[in-house]
N, CA and C atoms as a LAMMPS dump frame, in Angstrom:
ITEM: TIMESTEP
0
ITEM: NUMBER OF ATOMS
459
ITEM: BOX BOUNDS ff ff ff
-5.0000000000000000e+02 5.0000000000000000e+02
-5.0000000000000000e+02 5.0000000000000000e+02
-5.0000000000000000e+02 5.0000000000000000e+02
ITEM: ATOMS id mol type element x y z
1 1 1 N 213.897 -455.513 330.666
2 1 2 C 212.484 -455.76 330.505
3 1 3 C 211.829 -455.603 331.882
4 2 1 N 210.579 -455.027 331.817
5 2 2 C 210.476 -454.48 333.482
6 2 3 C 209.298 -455.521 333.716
7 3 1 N 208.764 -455.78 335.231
8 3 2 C 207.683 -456.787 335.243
9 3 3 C 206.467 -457.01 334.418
10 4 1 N 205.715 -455.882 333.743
11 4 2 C 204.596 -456.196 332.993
12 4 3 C 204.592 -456.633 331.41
13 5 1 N 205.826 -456.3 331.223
14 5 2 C 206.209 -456.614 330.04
15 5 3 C 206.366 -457.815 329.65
16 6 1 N 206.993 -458.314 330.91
17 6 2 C 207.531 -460.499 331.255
18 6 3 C 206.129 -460.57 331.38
19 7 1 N 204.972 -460.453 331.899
20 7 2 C 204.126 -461.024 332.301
21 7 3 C 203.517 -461.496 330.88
22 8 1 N 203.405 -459.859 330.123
23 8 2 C 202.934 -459.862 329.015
24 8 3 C 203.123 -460.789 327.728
25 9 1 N 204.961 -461.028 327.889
26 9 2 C 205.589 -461.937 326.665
27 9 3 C 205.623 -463.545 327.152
28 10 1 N 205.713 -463.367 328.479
29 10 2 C 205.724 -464.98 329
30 10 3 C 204.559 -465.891 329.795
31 11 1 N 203.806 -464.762 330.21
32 11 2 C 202.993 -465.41 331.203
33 11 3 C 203.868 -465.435 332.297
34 12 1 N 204.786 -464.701 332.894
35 12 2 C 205.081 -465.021 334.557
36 12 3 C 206.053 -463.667 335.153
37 13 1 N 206.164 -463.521 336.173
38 13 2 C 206.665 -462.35 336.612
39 13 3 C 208.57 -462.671 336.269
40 14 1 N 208.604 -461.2 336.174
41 14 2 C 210.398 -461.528 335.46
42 14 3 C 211.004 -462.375 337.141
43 15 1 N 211.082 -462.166 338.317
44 15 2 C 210.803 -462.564 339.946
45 15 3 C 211.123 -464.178 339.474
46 16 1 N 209.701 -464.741 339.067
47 16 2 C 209.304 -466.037 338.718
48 16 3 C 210.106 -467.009 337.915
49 17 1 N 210.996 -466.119 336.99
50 17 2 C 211.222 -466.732 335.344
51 17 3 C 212.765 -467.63 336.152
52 18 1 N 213.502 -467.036 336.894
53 18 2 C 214.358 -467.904 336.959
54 18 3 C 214.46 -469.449 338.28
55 19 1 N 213.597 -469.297 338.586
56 19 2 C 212.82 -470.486 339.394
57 19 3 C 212.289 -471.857 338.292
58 20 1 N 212.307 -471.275 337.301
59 20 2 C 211.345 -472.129 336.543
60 20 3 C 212.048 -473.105 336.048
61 21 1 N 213.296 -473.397 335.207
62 21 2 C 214.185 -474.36 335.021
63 21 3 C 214.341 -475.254 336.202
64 22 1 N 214.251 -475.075 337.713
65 22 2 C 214.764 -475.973 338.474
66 22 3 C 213.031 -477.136 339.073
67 23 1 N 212.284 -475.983 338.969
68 23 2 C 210.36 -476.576 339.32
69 23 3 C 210.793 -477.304 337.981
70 24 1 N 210.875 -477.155 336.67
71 24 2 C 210.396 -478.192 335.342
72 24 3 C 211.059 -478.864 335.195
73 25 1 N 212.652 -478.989 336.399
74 25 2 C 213.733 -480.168 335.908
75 25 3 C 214.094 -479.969 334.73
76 26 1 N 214.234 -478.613 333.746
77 26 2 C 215.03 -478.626 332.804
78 26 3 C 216.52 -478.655 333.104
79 27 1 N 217.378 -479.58 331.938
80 27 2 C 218.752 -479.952 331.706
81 27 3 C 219.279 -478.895 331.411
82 28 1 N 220.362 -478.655 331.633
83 28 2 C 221.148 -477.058 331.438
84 28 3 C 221.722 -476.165 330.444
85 29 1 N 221.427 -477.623 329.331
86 29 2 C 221.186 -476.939 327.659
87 29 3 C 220.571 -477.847 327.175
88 30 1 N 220.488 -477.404 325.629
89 30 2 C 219.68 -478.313 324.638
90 30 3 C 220.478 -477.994 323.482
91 31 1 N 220.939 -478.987 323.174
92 31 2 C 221.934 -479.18 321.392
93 31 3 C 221.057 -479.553 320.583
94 32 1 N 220.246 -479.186 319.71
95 32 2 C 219.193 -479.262 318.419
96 32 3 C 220.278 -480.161 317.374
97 33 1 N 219.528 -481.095 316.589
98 33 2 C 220.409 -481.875 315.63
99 33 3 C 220.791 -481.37 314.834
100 34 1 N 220.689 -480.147 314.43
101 34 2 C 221.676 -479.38 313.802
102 34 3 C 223.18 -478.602 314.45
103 35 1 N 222.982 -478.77 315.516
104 35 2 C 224.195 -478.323 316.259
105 35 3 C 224.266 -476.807 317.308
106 36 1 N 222.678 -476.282 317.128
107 36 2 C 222.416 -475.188 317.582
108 36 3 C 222.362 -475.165 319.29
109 37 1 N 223.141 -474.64 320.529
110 37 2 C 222.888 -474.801 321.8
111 37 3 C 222.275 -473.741 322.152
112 38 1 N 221.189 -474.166 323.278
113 38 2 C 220.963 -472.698 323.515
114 38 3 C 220.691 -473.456 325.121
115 39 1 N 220.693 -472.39 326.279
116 39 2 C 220.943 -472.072 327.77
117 39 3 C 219.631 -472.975 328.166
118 40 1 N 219.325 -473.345 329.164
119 40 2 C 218.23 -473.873 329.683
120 40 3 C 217.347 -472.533 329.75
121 41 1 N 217.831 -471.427 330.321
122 41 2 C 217.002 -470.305 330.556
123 41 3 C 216.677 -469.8 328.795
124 42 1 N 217.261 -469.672 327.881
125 42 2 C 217.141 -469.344 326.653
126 42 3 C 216.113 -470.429 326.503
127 43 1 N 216.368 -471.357 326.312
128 43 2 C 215.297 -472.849 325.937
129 43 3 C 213.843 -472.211 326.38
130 44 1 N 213.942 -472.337 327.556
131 44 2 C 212.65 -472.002 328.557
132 44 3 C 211.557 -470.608 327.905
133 45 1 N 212.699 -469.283 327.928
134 45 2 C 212.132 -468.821 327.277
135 45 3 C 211.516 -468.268 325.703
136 46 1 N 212.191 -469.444 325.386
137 46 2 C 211.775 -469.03 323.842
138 46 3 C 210.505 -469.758 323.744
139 47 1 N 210.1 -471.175 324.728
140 47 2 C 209.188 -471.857 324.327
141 47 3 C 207.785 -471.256 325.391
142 48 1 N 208.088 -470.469 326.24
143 48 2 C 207.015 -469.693 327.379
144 48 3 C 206.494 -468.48 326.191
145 49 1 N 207.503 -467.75 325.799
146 49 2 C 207.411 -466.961 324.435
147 49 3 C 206.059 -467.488 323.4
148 50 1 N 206.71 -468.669 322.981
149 50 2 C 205.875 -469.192 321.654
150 50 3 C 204.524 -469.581 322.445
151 51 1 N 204.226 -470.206 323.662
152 51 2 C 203.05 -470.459 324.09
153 51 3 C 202.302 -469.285 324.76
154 52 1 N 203.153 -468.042 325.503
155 52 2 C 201.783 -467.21 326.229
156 52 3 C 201.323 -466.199 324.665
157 53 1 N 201.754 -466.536 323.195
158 53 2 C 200.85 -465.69 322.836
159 53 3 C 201.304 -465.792 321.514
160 54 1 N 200.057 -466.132 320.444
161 54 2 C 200.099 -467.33 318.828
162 54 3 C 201.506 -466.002 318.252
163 55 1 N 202.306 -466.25 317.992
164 55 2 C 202.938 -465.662 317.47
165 55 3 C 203.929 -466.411 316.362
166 56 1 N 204.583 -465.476 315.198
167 56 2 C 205.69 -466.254 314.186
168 56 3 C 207.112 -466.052 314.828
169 57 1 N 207.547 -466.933 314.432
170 57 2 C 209.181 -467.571 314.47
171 57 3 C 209.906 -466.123 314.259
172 58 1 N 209.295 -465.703 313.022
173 58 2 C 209.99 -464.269 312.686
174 58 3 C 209.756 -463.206 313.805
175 59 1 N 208.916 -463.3 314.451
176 59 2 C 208.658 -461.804 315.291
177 59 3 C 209.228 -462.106 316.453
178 60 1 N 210.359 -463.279 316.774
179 60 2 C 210.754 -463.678 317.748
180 60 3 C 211.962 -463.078 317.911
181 61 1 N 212.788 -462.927 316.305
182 61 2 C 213.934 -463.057 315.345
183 61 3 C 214.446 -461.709 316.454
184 62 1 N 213.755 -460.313 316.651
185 62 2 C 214.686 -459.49 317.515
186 62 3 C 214.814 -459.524 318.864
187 63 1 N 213.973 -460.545 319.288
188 63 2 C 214.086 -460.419 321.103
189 63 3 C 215.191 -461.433 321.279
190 64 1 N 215.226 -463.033 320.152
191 64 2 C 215.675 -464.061 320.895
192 64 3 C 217.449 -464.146 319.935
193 65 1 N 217.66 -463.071 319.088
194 65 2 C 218.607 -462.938 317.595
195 65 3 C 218.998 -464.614 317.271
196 66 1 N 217.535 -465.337 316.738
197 66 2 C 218.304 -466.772 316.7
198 66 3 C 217.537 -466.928 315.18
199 67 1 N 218.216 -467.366 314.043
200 67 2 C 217.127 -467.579 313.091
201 67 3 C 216.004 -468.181 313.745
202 68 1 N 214.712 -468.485 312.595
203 68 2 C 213.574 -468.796 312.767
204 68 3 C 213.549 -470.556 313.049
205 69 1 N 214.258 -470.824 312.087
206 69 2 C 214.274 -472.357 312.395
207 69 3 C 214.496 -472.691 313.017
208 70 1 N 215.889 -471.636 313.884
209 70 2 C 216.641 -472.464 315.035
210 70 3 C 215.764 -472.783 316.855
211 71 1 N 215.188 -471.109 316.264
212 71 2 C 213.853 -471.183 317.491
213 71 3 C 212.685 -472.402 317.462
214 72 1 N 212.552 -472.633 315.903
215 72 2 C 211.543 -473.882 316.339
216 72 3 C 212.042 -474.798 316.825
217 73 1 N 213.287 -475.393 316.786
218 73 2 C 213.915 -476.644 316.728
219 73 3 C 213.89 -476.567 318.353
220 74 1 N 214.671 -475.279 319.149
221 74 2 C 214.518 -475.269 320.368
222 74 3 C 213.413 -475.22 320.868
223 75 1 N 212.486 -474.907 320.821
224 75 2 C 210.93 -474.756 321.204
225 75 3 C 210.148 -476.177 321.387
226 76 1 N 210.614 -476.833 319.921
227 76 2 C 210.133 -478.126 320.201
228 76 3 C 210.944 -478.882 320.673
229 77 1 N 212.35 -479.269 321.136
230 77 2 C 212.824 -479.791 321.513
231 77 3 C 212.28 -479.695 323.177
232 78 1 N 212.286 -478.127 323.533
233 78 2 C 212.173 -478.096 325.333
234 78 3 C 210.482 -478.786 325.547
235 79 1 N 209.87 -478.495 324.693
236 79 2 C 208.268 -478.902 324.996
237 79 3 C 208.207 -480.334 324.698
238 80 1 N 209.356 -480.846 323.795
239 80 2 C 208.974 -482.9 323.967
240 80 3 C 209.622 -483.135 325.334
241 81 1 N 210.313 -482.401 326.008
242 81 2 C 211.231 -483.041 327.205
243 81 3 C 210.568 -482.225 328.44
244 82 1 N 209.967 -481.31 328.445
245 82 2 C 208.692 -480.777 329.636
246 82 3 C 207.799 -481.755 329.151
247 83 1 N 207.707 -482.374 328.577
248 83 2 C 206.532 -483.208 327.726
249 83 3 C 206.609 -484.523 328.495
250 84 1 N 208.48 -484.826 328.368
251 84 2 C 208.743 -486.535 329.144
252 84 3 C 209.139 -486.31 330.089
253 85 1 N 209.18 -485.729 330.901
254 85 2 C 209.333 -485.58 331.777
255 85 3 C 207.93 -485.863 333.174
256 86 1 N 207.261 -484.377 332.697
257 86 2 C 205.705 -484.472 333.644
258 86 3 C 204.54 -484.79 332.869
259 87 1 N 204.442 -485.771 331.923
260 87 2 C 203.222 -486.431 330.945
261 87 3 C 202.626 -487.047 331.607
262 88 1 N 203.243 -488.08 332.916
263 88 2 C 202.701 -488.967 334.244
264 88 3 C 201.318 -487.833 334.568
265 89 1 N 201.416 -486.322 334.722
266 89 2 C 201.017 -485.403 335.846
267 89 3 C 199.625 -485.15 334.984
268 90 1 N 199.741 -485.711 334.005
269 90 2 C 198.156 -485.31 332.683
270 90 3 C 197.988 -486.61 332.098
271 91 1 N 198.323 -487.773 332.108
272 91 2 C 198.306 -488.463 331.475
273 91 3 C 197.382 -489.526 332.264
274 92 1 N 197.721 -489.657 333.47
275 92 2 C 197.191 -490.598 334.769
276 92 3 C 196.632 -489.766 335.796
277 93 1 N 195.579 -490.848 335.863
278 93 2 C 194.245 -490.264 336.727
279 93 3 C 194.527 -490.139 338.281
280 94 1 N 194.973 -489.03 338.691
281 94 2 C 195.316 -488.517 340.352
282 94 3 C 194.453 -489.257 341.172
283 95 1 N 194.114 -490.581 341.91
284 95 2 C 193.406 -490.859 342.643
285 95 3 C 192.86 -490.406 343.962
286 96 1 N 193.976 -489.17 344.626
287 96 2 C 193.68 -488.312 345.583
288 96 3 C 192.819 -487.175 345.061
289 97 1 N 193.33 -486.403 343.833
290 97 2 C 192.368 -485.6 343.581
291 97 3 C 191.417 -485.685 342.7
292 98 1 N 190.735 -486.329 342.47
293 98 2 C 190.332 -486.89 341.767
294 98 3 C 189.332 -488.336 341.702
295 99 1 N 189.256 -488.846 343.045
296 99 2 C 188.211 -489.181 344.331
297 99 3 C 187.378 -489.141 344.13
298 100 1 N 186.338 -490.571 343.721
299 100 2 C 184.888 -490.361 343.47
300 100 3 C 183.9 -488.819 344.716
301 101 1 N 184.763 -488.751 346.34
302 101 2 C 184.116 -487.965 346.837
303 101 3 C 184.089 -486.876 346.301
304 102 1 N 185.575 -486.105 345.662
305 102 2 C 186.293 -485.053 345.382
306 102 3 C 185.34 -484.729 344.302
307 103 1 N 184.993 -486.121 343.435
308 103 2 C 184.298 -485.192 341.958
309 103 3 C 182.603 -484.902 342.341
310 104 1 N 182.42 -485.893 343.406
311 104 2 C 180.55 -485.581 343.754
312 104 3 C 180.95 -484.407 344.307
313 105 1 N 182.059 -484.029 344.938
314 105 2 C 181.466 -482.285 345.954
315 105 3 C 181.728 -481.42 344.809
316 106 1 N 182.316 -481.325 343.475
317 106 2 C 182.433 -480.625 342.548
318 106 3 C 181.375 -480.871 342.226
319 107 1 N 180.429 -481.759 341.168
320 107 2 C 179.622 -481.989 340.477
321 107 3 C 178.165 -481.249 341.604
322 108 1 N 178.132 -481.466 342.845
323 108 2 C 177.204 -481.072 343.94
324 108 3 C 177.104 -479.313 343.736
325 109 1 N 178.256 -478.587 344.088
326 109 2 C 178.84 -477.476 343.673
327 109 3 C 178.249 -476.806 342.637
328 110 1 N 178.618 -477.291 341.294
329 110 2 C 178.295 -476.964 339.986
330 110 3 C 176.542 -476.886 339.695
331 111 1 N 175.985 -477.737 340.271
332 111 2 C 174.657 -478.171 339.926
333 111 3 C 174.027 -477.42 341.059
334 112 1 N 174.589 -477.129 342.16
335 112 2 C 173.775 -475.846 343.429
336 112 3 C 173.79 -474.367 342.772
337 113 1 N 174.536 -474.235 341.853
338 113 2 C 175.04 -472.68 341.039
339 113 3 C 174.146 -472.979 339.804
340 114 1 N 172.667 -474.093 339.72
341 114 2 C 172.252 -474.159 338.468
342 114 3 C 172.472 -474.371 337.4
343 115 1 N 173.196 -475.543 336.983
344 115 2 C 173.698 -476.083 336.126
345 115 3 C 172.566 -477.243 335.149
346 116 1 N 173.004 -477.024 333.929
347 116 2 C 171.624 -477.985 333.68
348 116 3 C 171.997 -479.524 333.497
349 117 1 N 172.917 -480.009 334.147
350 117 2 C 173.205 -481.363 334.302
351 117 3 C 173.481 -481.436 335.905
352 118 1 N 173.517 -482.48 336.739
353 118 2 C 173.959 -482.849 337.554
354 118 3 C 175.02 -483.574 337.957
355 119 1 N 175.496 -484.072 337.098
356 119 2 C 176.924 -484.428 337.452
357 119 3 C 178.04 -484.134 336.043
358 120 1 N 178.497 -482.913 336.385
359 120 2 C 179.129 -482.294 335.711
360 120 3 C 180.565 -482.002 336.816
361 121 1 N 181.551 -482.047 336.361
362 121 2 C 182.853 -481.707 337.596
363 121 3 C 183.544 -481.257 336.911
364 122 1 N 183.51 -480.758 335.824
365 122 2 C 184.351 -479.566 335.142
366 122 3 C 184.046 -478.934 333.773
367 123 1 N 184.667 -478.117 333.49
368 123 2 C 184.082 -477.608 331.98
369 123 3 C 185.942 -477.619 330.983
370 124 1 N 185.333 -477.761 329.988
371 124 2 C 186.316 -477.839 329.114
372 124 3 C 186.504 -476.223 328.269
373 125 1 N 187.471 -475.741 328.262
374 125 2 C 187.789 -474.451 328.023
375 125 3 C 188.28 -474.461 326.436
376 126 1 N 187.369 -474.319 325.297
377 126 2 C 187.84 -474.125 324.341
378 126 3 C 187.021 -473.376 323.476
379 127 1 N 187.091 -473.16 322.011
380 127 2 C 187.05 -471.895 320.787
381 127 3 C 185.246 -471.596 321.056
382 128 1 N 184.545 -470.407 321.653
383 128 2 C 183.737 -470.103 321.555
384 128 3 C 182.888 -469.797 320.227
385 129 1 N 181.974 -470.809 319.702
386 129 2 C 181.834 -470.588 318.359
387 129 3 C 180.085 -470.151 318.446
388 130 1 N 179.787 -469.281 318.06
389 130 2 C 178.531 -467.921 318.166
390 130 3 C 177.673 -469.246 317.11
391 131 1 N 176.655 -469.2 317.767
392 131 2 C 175.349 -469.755 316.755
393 131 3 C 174.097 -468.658 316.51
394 132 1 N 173.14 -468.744 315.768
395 132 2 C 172.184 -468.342 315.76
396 132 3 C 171.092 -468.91 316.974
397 133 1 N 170.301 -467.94 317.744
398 133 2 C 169.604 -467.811 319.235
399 133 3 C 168.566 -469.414 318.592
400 134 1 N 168.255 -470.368 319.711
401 134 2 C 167.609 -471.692 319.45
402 134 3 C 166.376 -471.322 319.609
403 135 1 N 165.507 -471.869 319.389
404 135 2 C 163.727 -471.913 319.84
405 135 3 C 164.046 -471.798 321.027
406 136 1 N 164.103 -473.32 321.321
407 136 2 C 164.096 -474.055 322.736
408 136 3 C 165.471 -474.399 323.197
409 137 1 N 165.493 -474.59 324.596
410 137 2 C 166.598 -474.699 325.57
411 137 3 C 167.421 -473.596 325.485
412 138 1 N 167.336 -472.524 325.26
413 138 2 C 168.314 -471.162 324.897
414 138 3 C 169.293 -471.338 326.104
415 139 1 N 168.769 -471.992 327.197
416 139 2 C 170.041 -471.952 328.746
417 139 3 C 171.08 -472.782 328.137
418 140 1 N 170.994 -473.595 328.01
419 140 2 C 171.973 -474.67 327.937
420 140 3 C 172.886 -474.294 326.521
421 141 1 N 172.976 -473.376 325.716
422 141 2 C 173.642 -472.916 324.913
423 141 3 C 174.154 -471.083 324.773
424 142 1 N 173.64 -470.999 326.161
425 142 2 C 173.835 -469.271 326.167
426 142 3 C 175.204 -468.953 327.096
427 143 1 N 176.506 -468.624 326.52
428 143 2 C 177.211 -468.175 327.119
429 143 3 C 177.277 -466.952 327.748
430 144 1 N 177.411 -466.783 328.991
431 144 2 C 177.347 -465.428 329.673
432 144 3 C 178.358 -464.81 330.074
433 145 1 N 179.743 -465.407 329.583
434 145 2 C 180.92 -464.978 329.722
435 145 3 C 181.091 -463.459 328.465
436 146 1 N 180.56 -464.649 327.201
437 146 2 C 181.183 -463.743 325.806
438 146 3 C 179.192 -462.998 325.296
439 147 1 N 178.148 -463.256 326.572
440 147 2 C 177.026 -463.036 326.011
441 147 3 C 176.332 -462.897 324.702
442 148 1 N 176.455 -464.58 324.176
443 148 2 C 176.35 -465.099 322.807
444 148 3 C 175.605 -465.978 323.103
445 149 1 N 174.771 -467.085 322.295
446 149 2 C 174.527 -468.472 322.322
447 149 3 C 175.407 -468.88 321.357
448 150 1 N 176.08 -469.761 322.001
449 150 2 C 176.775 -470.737 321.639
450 150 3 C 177.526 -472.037 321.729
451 151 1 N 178.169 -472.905 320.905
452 151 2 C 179.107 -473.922 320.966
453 151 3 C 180.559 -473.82 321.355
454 152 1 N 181.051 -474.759 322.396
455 152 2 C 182.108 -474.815 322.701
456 152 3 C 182.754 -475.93 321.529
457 153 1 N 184.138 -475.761 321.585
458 153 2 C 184.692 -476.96 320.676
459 153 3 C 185.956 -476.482 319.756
């Protein structure tokens, strides 16, 4: 598999992929309660697989030759234990980054680039949903990414 291809199926350079078990503290296999083992590096990538891009169990069936079930079982097994592992790292509020100063020079930032709130320190990245154009306030609902008015959510 040559680099654009990994980038393409995993999200990371093929370079990258074997670094990644030792950065996520994955264990060096995973035994599924059915009895299925598969490699930490197999683990890793079947579940980088299922997340850089919505895909079925079945279209996995010739890259990873594992039935379908067996891939979910591993998939969810490596993502509850990347899960207990660094949940601390999303779960609890970083007090260094994350610094009443840290969020006024963001929110300062955001609102100098014309923002129609003032203390705003981040945006939430989700399903762009198209409305019909408003009377009034057309700014505050006009995306200029997907040049639509619309709802995030």
């Amino acid at each position: 598999m040559n680099d654009s291809e990994c980038v393409a199926k995993f999200r990371f350079r093929k370079r990258d992929l074997p670094l990644l078990p030792e950065v996520l503290q994955i264990q060096d296999s995973f035994t599924c309660y059915q009895r299925p083992v598969a490699s930490e590096m197999e683990a890793l990538s079947i579940l980088l697989r299922r997340l850089a891009y919505l895909c079925r169990y079945n279209d996995m069936l010739p890259r990873f030759g594992r039935p379908a079930p067996v891939l979910s079982m591993v998939s969810n097994q490596v993502l509850d234990y990347v899960y207990d592992v660094h949940s601390h790292r999303i779960t609890q509020w970083n007090r260094e980054i994350l610094s009443p100063q840290a969020l006024q020079l963001c929110s300062d930032a955001i609102a100098a680039h014309g923002a129609a709130l003032n203390n705003c320190f981040g945006f939430v990245d989700r399903t762009v949903r198209p409305i019909c154009r408003p009377g009034e306030h057309q700014q505050a609902v006009y995306n200029g990414h997907k040049r639509v008015h619309a709802l995030k959510f």
